[in-house]
C-alpha positions in Angstrom: 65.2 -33.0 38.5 66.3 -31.7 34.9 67.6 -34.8 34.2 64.3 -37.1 35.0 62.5 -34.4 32.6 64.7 -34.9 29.6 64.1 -38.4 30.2 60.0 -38.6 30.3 60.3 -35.8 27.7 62.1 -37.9 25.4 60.2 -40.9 25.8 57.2 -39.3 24.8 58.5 -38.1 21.8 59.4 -41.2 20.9 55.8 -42.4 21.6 54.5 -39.4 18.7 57.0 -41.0 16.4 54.6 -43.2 13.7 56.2 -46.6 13.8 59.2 -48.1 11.1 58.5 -51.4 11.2 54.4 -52.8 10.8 52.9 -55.0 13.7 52.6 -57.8 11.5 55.6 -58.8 8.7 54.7 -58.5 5.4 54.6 -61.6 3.4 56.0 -60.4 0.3 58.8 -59.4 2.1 59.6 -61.8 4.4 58.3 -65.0 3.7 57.5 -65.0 -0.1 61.1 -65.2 -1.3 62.3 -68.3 0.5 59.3 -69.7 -0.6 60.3 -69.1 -4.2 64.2 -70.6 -3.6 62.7 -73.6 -1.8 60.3 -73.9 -5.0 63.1 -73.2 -7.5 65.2 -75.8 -5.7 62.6 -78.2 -5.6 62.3 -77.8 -9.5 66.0 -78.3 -9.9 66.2 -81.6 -7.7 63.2 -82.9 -9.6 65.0 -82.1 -13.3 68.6 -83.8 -11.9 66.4 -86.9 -10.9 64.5 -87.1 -14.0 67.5 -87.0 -16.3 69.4 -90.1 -14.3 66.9 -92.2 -14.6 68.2 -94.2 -17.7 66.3 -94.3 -20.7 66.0 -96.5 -23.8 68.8 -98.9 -24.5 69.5 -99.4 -28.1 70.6 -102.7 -29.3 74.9 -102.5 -30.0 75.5 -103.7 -33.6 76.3 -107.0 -33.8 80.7 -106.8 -34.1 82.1 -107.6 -37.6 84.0 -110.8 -38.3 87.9 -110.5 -38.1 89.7 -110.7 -40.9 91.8 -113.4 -41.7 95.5 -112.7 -40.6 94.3 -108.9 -38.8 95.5 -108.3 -35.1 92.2 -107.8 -32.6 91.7 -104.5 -31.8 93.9 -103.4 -28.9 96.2 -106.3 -28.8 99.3 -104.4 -28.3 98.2 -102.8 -25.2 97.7 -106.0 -23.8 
């Protein structure tokens, strides 16, 4: 009979205990931040794509002439 009294005594102890955790999540605190590193990643996919897409294309200069009796540039690789 002791044994059933410790019992029911400690569960209503635990009842007169205020609570830890609240009913409802907070949203700073739970959902807030992966909102903010889905947001930040978002950012970061959006820069990456933005600097690919090529821009505007100079014209090359126009190549010199080649001398009279000079090699061509890379000719003993060749």
């Amino acid at each position: 009979m002791g044994r059933l009294w410790r019992r029911s005594a400690a569960r209503a102890r635990r009842r007169l205990r205020p609570r830890t955790e609240p009913e409802r999540p907070r949203f700073l605190l739970g959902t807030a931040p992966f909102m903010l590193l889905i947001l930040a990643m978002m950012v970061i996919a959006v820069s990456i794509i933005v600097s690919a897409i090529p821009g505007r294309r100079y014209e090359q200069p126009k190549p010199q002439p080649a001398e009279v009796g000079t090699a061509p540039p890379g000719w003993l690789t060749r």
